[in-house]
C-alpha positions in Angstrom: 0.0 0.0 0.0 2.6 2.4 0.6 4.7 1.9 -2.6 1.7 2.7 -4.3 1.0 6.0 -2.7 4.6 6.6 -2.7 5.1 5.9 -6.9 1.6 8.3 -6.9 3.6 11.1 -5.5 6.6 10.3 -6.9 4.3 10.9 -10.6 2.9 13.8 -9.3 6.3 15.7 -8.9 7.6 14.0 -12.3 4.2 15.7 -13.8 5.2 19.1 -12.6 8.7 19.1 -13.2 8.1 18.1 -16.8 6.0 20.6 -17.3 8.9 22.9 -17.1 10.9 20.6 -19.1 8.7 20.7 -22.2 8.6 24.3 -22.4 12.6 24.0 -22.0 13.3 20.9 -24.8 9.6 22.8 -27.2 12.1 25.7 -27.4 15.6 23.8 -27.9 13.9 21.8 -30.8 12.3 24.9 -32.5 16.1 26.4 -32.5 16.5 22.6 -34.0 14.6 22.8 -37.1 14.6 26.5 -37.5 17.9 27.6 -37.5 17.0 29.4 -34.8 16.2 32.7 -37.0 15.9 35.8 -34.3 12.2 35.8 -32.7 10.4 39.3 -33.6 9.4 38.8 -29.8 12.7 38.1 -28.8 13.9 39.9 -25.5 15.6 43.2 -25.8 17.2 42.8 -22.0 20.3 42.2 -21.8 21.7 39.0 -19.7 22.1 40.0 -16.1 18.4 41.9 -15.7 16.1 41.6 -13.2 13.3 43.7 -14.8 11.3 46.1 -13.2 8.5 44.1 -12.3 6.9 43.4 -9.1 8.6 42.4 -5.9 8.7 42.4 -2.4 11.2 42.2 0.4 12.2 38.1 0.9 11.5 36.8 4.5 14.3 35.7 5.7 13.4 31.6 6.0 12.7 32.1 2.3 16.2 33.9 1.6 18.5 31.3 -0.4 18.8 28.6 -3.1 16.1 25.5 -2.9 16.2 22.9 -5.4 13.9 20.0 -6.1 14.7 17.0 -8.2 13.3 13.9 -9.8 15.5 11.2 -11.3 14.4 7.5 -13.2 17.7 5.9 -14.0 16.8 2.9 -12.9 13.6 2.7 -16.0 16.9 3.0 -17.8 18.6 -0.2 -17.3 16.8 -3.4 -15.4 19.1 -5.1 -12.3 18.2 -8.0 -15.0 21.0 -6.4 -17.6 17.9 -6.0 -20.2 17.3 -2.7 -21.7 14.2 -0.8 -20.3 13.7 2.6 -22.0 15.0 5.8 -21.7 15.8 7.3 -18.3 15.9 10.6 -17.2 16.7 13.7 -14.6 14.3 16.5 -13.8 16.2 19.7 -11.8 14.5 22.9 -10.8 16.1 25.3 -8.4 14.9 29.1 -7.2 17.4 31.9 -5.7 15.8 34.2 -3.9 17.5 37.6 -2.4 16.4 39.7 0.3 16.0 42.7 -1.8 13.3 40.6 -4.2 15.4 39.7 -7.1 14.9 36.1 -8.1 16.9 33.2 -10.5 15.8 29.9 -11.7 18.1 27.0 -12.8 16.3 24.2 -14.8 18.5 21.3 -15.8 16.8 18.2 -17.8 18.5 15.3 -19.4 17.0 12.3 -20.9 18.9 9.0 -22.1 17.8 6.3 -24.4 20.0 3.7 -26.1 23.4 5.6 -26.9 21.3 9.3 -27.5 21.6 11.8 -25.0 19.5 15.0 -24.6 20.1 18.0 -22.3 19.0 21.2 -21.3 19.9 23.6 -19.4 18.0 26.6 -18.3 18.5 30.0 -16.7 16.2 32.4 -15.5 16.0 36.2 -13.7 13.6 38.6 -12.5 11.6 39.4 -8.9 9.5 38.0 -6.6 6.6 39.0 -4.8 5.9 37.1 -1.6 2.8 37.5 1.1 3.8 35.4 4.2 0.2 36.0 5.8 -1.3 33.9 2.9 1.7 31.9 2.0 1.6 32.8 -1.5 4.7 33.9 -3.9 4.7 35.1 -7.6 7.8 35.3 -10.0 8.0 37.1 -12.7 10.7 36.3 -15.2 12.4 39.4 -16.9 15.1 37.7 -18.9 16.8 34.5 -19.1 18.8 31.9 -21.5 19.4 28.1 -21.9 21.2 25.9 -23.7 20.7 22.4 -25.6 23.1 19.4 -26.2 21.6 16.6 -28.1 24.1 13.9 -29.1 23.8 10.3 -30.5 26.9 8.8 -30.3 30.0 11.2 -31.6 27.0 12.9 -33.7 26.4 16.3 -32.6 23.2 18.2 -33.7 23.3 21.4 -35.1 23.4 24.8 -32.1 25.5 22.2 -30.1 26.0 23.7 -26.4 24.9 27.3 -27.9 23.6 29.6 -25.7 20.3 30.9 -27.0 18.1 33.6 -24.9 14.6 33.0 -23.9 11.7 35.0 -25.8 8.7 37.3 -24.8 7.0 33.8 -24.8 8.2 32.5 -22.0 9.0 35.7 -19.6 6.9 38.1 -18.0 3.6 39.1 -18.5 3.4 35.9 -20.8 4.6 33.5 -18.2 4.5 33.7 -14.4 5.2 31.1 -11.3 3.1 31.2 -8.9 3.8 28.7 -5.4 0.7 28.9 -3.5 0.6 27.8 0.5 4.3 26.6 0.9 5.7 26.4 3.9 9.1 25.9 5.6 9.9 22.4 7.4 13.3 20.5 9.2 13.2 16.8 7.8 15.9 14.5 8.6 17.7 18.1 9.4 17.6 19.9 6.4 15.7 22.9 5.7 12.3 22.2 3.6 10.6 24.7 0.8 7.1 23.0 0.9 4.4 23.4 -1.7 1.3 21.5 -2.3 0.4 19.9 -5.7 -3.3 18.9 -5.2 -5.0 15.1 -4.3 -2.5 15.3 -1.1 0.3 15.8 -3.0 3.3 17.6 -2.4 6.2 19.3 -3.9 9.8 19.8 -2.0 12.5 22.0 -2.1 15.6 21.6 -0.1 17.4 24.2 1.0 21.1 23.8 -0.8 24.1 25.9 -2.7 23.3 28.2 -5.2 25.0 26.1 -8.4 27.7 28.5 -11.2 26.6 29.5 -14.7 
């Protein structure tokens, strides 16, 4: 009975994460096909902005880096040696400052056979928080990622490239929104947590902010 509840929850993260991760790998295979011609909406910020949009001053048990993470190697390769399918990692991370500026990291990479597939996404802007109603916003004001798909020493085209995100996915056209988190010590770590719905829950732990 509990490993079924605990592979329900365990979906119900995978489903949220990949949410993010779809939006992440939609824009790397656009680039893909497209030659990645220069978006009309692209952003005009430059890297490095936080935007002017809406924040408010961080309380301090928010103040930090919290990452959550998902990972399925093991639907990768059985203990029985026999191949199973592809396997993959699911990262997102959120640095938030005192003064209301905000990042988010978004790392994805999928395996199958001898192909590989990652992305690797960066976001900036502010944050708004309300601590009476436990609810916080973030609105992205600029941002960039980049995409390494390989099948064995074949390397597609915009290897590794560093490509910026476009209006489409920043500010006023996408926003995050955690709704009724709150802050927990389990097994002595610090605990960002945020409920997903049907009991479910999402968590961060508190960690070290990773380099560019």
């Amino acid at each position: 009975m509990n490993a079924k509840v605990s592979k329900k929850k365990s979906d119900g993260i995978k489903g949220l994460l990949l949410t993010l991760c779809l939006l992440c790998v939609s824009a790397l295979c656009c680039c893909t096909f497209y030659g990645c011609k220069k978006s009309e909406n692209a952003s005009e910020l430059p890297e490095g902005e936080f935007g002017n949009h809406p924040r408010s001053t961080v309380p301090d048990e928010l103040v930090g880096y919290w990452i959550a993470g998902v990972s399925s190697i093991s639907n990768f390769w059985g203990y029985d040696g026999v191949y199973k399918g592809p396997a993959n990692e699911i990262a997102v991370g959120y640095m938030f400052y005192k003064d209301g500026r905000a990042k988010e990291y978004f790392y994805y990479t999928s395996t199958s056979t001898y192909c590989r597939t990652q992305v690797l996404g960066y976001k900036e802007g502010t944050v708004k928080i309300d601590p009476a109603n436990k609810m916080l916003e973030m609105f992205y004001a600029s941002g960039n990622y980049r995409g390494y798909n390989s099948c064995g020493t074949s390397n597609s085209p915009g290897f590794g490239e560093t490509k910026k995100y476009t209006a489409a996915e920043l500010y006023p056209e996408k926003k995050r929104t955690l709704n009724n988190w709150t802050i927990k010590e389990i097994d002595g770590k610090k605990v960002l947590e945020v409920p997903l719905g049907g009991g479910e829950v999402q968590r961060y732990v508190k960690s070290t902010e990773p380099q560019k």
